[in-house]
N, C-alpha and C positions, 0 to 999 in steps of 0.2 A: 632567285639570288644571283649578283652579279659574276661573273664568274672573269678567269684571269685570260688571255691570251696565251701562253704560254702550253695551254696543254696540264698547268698543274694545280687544275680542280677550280673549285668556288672561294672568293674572298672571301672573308666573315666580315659583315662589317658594325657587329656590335648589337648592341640594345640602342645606342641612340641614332641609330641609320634612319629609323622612321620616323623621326618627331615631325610632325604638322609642322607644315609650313606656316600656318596661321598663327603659331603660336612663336612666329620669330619674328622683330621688331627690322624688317628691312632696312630700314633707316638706318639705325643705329648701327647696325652692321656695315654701311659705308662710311660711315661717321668715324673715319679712323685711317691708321694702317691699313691696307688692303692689298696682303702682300702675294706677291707673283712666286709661285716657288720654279726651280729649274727642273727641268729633268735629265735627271743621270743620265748616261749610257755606259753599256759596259764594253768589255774590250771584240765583241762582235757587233758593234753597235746597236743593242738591244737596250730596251728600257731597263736600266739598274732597281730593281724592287728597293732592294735592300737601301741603297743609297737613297733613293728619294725619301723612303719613311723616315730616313735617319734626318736629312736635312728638315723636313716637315717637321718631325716630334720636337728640333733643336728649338724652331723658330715657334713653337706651341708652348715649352716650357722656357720660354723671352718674355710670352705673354702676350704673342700676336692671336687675334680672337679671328681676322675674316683670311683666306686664301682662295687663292683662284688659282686653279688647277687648267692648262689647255692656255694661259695666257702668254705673249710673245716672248721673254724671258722664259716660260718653259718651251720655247721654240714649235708652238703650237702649228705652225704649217710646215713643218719638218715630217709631224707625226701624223700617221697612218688612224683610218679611223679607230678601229681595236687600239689602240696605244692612246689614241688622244679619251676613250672610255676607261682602259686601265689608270689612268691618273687622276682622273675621276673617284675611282674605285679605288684606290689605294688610298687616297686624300679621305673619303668618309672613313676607311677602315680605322683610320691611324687615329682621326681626329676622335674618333668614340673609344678608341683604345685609350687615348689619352686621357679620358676622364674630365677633361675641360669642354664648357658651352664658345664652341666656334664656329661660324658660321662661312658655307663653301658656298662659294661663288663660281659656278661654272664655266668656262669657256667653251664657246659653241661659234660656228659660224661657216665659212664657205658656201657652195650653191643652197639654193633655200629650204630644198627636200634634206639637205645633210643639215644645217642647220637646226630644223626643225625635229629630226631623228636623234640629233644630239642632246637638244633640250629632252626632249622625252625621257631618253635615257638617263639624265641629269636628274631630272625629278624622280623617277624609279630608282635610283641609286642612293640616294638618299640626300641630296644637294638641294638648297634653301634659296637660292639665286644665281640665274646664269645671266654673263658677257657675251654681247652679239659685237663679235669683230668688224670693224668696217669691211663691208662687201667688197671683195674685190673683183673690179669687171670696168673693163673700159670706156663704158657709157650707161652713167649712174643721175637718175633723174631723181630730182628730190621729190617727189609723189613716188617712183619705184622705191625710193629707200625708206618712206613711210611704209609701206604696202610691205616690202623686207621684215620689215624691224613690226610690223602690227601682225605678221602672218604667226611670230616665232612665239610675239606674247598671248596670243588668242589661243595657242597650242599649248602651254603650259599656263594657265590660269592664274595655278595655285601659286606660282615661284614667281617672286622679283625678277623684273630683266631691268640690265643695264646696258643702255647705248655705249661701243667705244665709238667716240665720234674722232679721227684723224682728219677729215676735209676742214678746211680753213672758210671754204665755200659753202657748207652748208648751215644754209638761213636758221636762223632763230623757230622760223614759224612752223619749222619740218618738224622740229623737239616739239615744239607747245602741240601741235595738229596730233603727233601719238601719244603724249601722255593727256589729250581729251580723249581719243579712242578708246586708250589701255589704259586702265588703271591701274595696272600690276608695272608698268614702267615706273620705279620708283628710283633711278638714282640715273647718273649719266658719268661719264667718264672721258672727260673731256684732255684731248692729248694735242690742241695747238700749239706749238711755241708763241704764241701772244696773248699776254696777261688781259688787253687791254680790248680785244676782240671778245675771249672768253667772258669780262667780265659784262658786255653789251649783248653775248647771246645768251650769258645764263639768265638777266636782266629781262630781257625782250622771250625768252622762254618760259620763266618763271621761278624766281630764283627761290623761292619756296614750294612752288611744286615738286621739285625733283630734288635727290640731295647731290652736287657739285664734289665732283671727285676729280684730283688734280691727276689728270693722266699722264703726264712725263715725270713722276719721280720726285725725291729730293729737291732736284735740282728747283725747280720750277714751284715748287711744295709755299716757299711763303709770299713769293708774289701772288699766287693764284686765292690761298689763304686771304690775303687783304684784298682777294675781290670776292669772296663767297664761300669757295672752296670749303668745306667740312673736313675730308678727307685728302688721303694721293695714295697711289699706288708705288710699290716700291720692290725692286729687286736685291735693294743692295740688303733688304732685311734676312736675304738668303746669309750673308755675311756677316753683318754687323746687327741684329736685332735689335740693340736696346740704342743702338743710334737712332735709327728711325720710331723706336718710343718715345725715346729722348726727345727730337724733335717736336714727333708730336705732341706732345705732356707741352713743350714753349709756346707749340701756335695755340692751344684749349688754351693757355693761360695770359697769352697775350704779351708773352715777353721776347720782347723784340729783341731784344741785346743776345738772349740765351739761344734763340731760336736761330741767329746769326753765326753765332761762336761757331754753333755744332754745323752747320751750314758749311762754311767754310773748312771745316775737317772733312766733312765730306766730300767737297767739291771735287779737287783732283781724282776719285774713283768714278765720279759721273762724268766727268768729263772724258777720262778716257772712256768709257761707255758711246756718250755723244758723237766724238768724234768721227768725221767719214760717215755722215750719215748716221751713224748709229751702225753701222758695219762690225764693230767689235762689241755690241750691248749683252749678247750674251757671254761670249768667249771671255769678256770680261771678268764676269761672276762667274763661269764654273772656273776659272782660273786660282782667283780668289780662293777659293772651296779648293782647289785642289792642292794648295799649296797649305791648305789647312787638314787634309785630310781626312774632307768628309765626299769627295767624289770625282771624276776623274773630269779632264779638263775637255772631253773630247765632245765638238758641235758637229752637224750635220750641216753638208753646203744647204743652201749658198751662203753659209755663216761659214765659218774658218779658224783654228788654233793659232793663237797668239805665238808670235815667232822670240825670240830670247828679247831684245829690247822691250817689249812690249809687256812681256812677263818679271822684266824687271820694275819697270815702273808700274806693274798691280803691288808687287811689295812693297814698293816704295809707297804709295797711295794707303796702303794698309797700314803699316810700319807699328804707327801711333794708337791702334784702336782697341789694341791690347785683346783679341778675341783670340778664340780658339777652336 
């Protein structure tokens, strides 16, 4: 049984901590929402239990079905391995405590033996699909990032992986060459800022082999949409849940006009996200959360708390969305 870092015993993580991975429809579980949740800290900068489940169960009872626990909005390379397993483990407990069918999406990644020790432990925990973070290392050859990304899925068989791909640079032929290898590579998670690149690599990869998941958000959510896209990933669901329902219920349905509206009320919270790099992406959202009080505003360098203008305009950005 998985147990907690803290020194305080074993999680329980329910009756559905075991379900067979085989009996989960991978697909479909990208085919949507695929939401990032944050992770709390509390005022010794430890992982906040309390506070993550609370924000998790919010975005469960919205009616978000996939989360990804270890993903950059939860400031996954901040956290320590034990920390980046507790979120893991806290994510299975909550989601079978909840009594709804959701599917967790792991995040794993760094050197390959961690990588590979995380997925492990992801499958043992009871997690249906893990996220291989782009490798980071300053001389990344596209056969080594096959060889990466083919090591993690040959180790966990049974679980869907999903590539996040961030290089702009990596060819089409590197995706199609591991999902002929892997066949448990079933989805990709695709995070360029260019609709028009993504829509020629999901194309030239196979835009039916893999299922196309918008990897920057909202923001990016319906151009990427009108090139293949199924799903996007989304942080602001920490916040506003049934906005990024909302959205998604416009793009399944093909209504352009409604999928815009909501688009636009969003936009000013992702943009200030965007901005500077992406330098305030998360400070943004536990910001948001904290002025909503469900968790305290505090990142870990090289991320940084939002100074009074900045926190003025997350309320401003929010004003309208009427949550709580």
């Amino acid at each position: 049984m998985p147990h907690n870092t803290d020194g305080q015993g074993p999680i329980s993580l329910g009756a559905g901590a075991n379900m067979h991975t085989a009996q989960v429809d991978h697909k479909q579980a990208l085919s949507g929402v695929v939401a990032i949740p944050v992770t709390p800290f509390d005022t010794r900068n430890r992982v906040d239990k309390a506070a993550y489940q609370g924000v998790l169960r919010r975005m469960l009872d919205e009616g978000v079905r996939t989360v990804t626990p270890g993903g950059n909005t939860g400031e996954f390379y901040s956290l320590d391995e034990s920390e980046r397993r507790l979120v893991v483990e806290l994510t299975v407990a909550e989601t079978a405590a909840s009594g709804v069918s959701a599917h967790i999406v792991a995040g794993v990644g760094h050197d390959l033996a961690t990588a590979v020790r995380q997925a492990r432990h992801a499958r043992a925990a009871g997690a249906q699909l893990v996220m291989v973070h782009q490798p980071v290392h300053p001389y990344l050859s596209d056969e080594g990032w096959v060889t990466y990304h083919r090591s993690v899925a040959e180790a966990v068989p049974e679980l869907g992986v999903v590539p996040y791909v961030r290089d702009p640079l990596l060819p089409a032929r590197s995706l199609g060459r591991l999902g002929e290898l892997c066949p448990n590579v079933v989805g990709v998670k695709y995070a360029v800022p260019d609709a028009a690149r993504f829509a020629a690599v999901a194309r030239d990869a196979g835009l039916e082999r893999f299922v196309w998941v918008a990897g920057l958000a909202e923001l990016y959510a319906p151009a990427y949409w009108a090139m293949g896209a199924t799903g996007f990933t989304s942080g602001l669901v920490n916040v506003a849940p049934r906005l990024s329902l909302e959205l998604l219920t416009a793009l399944r349905d093909g209504n352009t006009g409604a999928a815009m509206t909501l688009w636009e009320r969003i936009r000013p919270f992702e943009e200030l996200r965007a901005q500077r790099r992406s330098a305030d992406n998360v400070a943004v959202v536990k910001e948001a959360l904290a002025q909503l009080g469900h968790c305290r505003s505090n990142v870990r360098p090289p991320s940084h708390p939002l100074d009074e203008a900045r926190r003025q305009q997350v309320r401003d950005a929010v004003a309208d969305w009427k949550v709580s």
